[in-house]
C-alpha positions as CSV (number, residue, x, y, z in Angstrom):
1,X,67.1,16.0,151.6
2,X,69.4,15.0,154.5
3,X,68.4,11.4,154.6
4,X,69.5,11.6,150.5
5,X,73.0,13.1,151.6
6,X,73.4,10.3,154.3
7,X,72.0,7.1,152.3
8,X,72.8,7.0,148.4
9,X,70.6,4.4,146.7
10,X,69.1,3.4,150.0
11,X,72.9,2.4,151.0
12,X,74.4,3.9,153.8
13,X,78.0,5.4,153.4
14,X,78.7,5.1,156.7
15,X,78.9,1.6,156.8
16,X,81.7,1.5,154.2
17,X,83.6,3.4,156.8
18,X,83.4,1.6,159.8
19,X,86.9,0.6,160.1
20,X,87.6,4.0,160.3
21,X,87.0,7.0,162.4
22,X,83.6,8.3,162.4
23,X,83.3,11.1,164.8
24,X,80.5,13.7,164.7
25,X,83.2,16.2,163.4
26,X,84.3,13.6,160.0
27,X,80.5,12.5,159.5
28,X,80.0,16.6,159.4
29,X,82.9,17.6,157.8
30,X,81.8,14.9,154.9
31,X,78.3,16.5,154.1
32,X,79.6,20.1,154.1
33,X,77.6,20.9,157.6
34,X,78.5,22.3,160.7
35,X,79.0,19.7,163.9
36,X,75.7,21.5,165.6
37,X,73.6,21.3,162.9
38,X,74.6,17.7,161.4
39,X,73.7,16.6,164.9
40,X,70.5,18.1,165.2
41,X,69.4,17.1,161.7
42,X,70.8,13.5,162.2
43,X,69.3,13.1,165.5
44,X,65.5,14.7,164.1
45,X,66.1,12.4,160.9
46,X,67.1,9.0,162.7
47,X,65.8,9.8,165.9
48,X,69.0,8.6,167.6
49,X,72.4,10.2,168.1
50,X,75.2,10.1,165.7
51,X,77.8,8.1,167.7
52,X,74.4,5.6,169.5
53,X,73.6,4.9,165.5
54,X,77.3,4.4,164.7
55,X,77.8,2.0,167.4
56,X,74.9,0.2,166.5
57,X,76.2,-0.5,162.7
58,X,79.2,-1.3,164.5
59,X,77.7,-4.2,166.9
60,X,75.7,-5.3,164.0
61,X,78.2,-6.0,161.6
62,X,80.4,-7.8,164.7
63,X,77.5,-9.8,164.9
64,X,77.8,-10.6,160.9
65,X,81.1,-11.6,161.2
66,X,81.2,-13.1,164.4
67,X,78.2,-15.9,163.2
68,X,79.3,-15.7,159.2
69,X,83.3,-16.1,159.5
70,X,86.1,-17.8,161.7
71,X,87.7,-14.2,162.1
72,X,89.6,-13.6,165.1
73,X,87.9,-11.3,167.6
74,X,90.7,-9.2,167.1
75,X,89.6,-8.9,163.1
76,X,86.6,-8.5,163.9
77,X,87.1,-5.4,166.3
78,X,89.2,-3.8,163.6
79,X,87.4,-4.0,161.2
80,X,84.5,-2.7,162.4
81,X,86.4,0.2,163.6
82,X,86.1,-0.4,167.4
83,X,89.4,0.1,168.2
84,X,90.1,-2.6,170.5
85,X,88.2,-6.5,171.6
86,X,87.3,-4.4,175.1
87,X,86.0,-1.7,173.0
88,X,84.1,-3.3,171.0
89,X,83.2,-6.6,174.2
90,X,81.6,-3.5,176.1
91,X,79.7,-2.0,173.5
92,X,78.4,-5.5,172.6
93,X,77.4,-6.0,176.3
94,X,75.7,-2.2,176.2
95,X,72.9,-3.3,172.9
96,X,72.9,-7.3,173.1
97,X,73.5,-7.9,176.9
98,X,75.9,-10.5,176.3
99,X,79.7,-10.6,175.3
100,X,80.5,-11.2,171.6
101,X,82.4,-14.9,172.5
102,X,79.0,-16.0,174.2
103,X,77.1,-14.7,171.2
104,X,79.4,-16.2,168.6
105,X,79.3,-19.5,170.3
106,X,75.4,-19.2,170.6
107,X,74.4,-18.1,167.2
108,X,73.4,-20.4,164.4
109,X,76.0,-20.0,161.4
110,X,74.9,-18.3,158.3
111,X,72.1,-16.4,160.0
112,X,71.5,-12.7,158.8
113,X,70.7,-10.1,160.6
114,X,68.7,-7.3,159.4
115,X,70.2,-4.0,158.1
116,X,69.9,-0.9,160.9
């Protein structure tokens, strides 16, 4: 039932809103639950926590963009809703181990990534 409320046709929501906020208390507020139980019940469901998955969507579709377009890293940061490039350079460093200039420069073009 939950994993229904979260992904609609096997699409995730949540990556529609990346450029925007997505604190525990929206992604709650949005399925009609309670902070401590949409927490519990996200963590049981995706066996990670709410904010680790969101960053990883995040990184994931930096690394999309970054080997897929010519966007500034300064687009690229926005629009997946980091906030800022060292926002979004340190959570790159934190899942891939390298910064996102090194792995834009490194990547092959036109190579997709798999969906988390």
């Amino acid at each position: 039932m939950f994993l229904n409320r979260i992904a609609v046709g096997g699409h995730l929501w949540v990556r529609d809103l990346l450029g925007e906020p997505l604190g525990v208390d929206q992604l709650a507020s949005r399925l009609a639950m309670s902070v401590r139980n949409f927490s519990r019940t996200f963590t049981r469901e995706f066996g990670s926590t709410p904010a680790k998955f969101v960053a990883r969507l995040r990184v994931e579709t930096a690394k999309r963009l970054l080997e897929d377009s010519e966007k500034s890293m300064e687009q690229v940061a926005v629009e997946c809703g980091f906030g800022s490039v060292d926002s979004m350079r340190r959570n790159f460093r934190e899942q891939t181990d390298r910064p996102p200039r090194a792995f834009r420069r490194l990547a092959p073009r036109g190579t997709a990534y798999p969906s988390v």
